[in-house]
N, C-alpha and C positions, 0 to 999 in steps of 0.2 A: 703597805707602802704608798697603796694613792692615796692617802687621807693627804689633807693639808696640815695641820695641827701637831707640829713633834714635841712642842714645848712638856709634855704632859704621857708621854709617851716610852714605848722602847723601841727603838727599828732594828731589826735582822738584816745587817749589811753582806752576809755571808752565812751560809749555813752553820749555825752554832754561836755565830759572830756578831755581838749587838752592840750597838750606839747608846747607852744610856746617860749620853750626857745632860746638860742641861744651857736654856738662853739667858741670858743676862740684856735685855735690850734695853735696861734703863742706865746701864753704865755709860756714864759718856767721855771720860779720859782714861787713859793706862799708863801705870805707873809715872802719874801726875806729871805726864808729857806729851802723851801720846792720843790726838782726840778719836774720842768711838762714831760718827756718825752713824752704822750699822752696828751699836752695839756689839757684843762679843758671844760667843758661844766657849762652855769648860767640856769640852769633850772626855765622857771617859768610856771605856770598851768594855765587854762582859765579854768571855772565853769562855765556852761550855764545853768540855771533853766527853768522854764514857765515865772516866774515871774521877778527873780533877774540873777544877773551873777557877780562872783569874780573871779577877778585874784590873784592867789596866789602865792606873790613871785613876786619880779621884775629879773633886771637883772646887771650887772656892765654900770654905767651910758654910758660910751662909747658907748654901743651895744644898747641904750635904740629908737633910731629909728627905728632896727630893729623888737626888740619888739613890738612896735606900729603897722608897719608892716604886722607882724604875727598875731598880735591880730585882724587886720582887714580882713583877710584873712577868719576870721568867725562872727565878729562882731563888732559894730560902735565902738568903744576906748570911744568916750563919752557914751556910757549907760553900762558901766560896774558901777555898786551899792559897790560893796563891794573890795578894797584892802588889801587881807589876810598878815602882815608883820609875818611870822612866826621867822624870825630873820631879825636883823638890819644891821650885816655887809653889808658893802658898795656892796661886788660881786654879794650880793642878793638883797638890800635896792637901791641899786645906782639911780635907775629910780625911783623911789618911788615920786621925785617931778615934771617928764613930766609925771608919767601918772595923776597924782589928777588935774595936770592944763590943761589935757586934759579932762579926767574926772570929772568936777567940780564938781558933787552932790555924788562923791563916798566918803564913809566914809574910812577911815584907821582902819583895826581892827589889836589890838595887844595884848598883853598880860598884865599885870597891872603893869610891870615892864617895859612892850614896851612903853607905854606911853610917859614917859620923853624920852627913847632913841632917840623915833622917832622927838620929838622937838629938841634934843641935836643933831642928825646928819644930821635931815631935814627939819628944822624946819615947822613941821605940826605940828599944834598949837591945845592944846586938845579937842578944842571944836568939831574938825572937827577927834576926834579917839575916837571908840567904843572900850573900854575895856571888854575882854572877862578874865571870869577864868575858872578852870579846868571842863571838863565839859557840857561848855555853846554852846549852836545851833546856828545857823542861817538858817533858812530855805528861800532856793532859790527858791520856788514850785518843788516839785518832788525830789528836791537833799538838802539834809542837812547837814550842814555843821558842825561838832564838835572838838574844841579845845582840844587839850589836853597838858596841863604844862608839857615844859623837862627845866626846867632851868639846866644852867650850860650842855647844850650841843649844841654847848659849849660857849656859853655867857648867862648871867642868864637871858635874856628876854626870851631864846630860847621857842616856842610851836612848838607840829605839828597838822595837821589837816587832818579832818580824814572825807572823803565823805561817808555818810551810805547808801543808796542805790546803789552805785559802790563798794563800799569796797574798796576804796582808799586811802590808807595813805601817806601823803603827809608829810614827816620827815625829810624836811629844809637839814643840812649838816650830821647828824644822817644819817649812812649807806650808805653815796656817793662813789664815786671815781672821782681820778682826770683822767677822761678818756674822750675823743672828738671823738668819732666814728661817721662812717656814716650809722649805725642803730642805731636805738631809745633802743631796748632792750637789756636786758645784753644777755640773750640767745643766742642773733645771733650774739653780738660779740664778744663771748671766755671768756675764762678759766684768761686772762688778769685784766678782770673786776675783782672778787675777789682777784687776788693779789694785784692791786690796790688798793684795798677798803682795804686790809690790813694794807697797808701802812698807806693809809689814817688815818685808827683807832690809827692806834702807834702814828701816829704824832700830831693829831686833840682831839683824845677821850679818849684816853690810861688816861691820866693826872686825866679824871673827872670820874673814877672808880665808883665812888657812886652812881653820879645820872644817870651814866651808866646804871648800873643793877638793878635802881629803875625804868627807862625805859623801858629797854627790861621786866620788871615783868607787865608792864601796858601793855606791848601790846601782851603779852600771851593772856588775855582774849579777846582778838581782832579778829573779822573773818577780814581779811586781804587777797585779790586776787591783786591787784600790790602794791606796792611801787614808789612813785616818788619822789626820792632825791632831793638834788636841786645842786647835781655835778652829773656828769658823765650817764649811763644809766638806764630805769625805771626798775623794776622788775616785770615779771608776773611771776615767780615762786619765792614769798615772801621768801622762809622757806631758799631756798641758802642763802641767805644774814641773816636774823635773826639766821639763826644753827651757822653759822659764826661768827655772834657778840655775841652770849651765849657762842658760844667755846672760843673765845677770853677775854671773860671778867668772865666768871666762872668756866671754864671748867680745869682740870687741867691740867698743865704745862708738857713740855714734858725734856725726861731725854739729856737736850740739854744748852750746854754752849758758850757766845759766849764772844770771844778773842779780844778785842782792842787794839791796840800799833803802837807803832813807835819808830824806833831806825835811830841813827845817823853814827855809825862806825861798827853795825854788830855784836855788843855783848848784845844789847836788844832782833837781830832777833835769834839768837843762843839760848838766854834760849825761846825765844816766841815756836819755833821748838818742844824742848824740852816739854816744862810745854804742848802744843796740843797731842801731841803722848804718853803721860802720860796716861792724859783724855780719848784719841780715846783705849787705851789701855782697860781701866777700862770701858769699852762700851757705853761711853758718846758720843754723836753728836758735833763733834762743829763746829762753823763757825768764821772763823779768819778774822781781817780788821786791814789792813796796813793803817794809817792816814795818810799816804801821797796820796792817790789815792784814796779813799772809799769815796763814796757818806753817809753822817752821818742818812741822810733818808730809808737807807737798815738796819743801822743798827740797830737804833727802833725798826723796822721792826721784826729782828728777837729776839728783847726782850721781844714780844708781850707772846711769849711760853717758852722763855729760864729758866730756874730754876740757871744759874749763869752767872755771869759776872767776866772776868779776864780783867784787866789792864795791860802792859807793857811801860816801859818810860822810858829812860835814863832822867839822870836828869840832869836840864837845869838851873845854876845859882841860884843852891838853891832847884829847885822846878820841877811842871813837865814839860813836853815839851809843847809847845802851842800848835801844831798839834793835841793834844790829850787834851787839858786842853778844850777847846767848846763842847770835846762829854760828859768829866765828868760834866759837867755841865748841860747840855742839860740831861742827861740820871737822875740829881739829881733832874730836874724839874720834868721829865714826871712819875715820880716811878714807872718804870716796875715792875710786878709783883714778879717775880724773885729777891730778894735782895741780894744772897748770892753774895761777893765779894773778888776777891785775887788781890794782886799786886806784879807785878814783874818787875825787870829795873835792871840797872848799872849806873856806874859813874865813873868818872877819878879821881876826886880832890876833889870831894863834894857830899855827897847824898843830899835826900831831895825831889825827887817825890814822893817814896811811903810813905811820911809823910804827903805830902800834899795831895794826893788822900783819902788815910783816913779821914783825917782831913775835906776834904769835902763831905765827903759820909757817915759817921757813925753816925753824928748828923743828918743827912735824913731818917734815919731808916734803912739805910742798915746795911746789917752782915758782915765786914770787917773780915773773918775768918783766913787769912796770908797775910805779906808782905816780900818783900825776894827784897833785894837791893845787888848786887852783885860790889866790884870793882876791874873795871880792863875787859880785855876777862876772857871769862867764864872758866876755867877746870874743869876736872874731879870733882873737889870735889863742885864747884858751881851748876854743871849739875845736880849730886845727887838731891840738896837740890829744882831745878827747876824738877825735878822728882815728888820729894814729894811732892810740891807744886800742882803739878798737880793731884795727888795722894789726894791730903786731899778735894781738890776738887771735883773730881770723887764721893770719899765718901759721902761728904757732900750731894750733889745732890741725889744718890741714897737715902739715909739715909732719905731725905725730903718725896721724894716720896712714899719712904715704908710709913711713916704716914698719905698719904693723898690718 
């Protein structure tokens, strides 16, 4: 385990219990949204029993010789018994069909909703998939194996699985990051890995809020000594990454707003200025992103804790700007917790974004609390009223917090 080098490798994360996944560091988006600068890692687990042995998790079909590889590096590829699919996505499922044609007497286990996925994207036909539900063992000799239902994290097949004599919880994309290190643990690679995995959550988990925190409550009663995701690094100190995901998903929100816009001629960034030094005034945090340059994945990010959201947009033919019109929309899918909402812009000849921003965010549940369309550059008496704006903001936010 002190080597440097795991790309090429198998690590024994637990006695019997190995890492044989594999790096991807040349990838640099995820699902053509999401940017990798750390690359990604396809985590999958090797289970060695007395009797039985599962691999849990495959890998992105590409990497799947590797995987064979690495699996033989402790054991024949054919006497592995058990294929644990705890989710189907392809970057996890992708090998799912070299290894069963390697392994011909292994069963595919999956969850009762895995069943048809696994026929629909692999076609492993059900005779040859044990369906597990909430609950259910498999006993390897000495190491047993138990399922536990996460649907909707985040696809509704999703389970994780959970080794009871290592105290291993093996929790699919649940708590990853998109991180490709050359240590196995998060420990030894930094303070990176949780803001990763932050990311990760605004982008991946953020959306499925519900069965989020009916997860993290099932695994309170959990003795839990690692964690192995099936991105990025495992975790021997569980409770960093689980404090993390209870803070992010119940914990309350901090007194912090964050600023989206884009202007064209410099009278959107004049009140943006303005409506931020309002806020910063009335002791609010914020964090400003200019839509011409801002990565949309940071800015999730900081929606994970923010208690408001300001818009700014000159208006573009009626409507908002396009620069800005994919974050309103992205931001109306993932419902950050934070709903409170202001909008702010200008125009020359025509309003019409902050009608349209509205228009698409207040039947999503958000609280649309002002919009202020200014035309023309900004004066004195526009500035005010992007004062106030920032001002009714400030309040609002504190106002929330005092009741919570």
């Amino acid at each position: 385990m002190g080597k440097a080098d795991i790309s090429s490798r198998s690590i024994e994360i637990a006695p019997g219990v190995f890492w044989v996944g594999v790096l991807d560091r040349n990838r640099t988006i995820f699902d053509s949204f999401m940017s990798l600068p750390y690359g990604t890692t396809y985590n999958a687990y090797l289970v060695v029993g007395r009797d039985k042995i599962a691999l849990i998790d495959t890998v992105s079909s590409e990497f799947g010789d590797v995987l064979i590889k690495k699996i033989s590096d402790v054991v024949r590829p054919e006497d592995i018994d058990y294929l644990v699919m705890n989710h189907a996505e392809p970057d996890h499922g992708g090998s799912i069909p070299k290894v069963l044609s390697i392994a011909k007497e292994a069963r595919l286990v999956a969850s009762n909703k895995g069943v048809g996925v696994a026929k629909l994207f692999y076609d492993v036909q059900e005779e040859r998939v044990t369906a597990v539900g909430d609950g259910a063992h498999i006993d390897l000799g000495g190491k047993t194996l138990r399922f536990i239902d996460a649907p909707w994290l985040h696809w509704p097949e999703t389970m994780f699985t959970y080794c009871e004599e290592d105290k291993v919880l093996f929790s699919c994309d649940f708590l990853g990051a998109h991180v490709a290190a050359d240590k196995i643990y998060e420990d030894e690679v930094g303070d990176i890995v949780l803001a990763e995995a932050k990311r990760y959550y605004a982008e991946i988990m953020m959306i499925f809020i519900n069965p989020l925190r009916k997860a993290l409550d099932k695994l309170d009663g959990l003795d839990i000594k690692i964690i192995g995701p099936s991105h990025g690094p495992v975790y021997r100190n569980p409770r960093r990454i689980l404090d993390a995901y209870n803070k992010w998903a119940k914990g309350p929100l901090e007194k912090k707003a964050v600023v989206i816009y884009v202007s064209m001629y410099g009278s959107t960034a004049a009140l943006e200025k303005t409506v931020v030094k309002a806020m910063e005034e009335e002791g609010i945090d914020v964090v400003a992103y200019n839509m011409v340059r801002s990565d949309v994945s940071h800015i999730v990010t900081d929606l994970v804790d923010s208690s408001a959201i300001v818009f700014g947009s000159p208006s573009f033919y009626g409507g908002m700007h396009p620069r800005l019109a994919s974050s309103v929309e992205l931001i109306r899918s993932i419902k950050p917790r934070g709903k409170v909402v202001a909008v702010f812009g200008s125009y020359g000849w025509g309003g019409g974004a902050a009608k349209e921003i509205k228009a698409r965010l207040a039947p999503a549940g958000f609280d649309v609390i002002e919009t202020l369309e200014i035309k023309g550059p900004p004066r004195e008496e526009a500035l005010d009223k992007a004062r106030a704006l920032g001002k009714l903001v400030a309040d609002k936010v504190k106002e929330i917090l005092a009741k919570n």
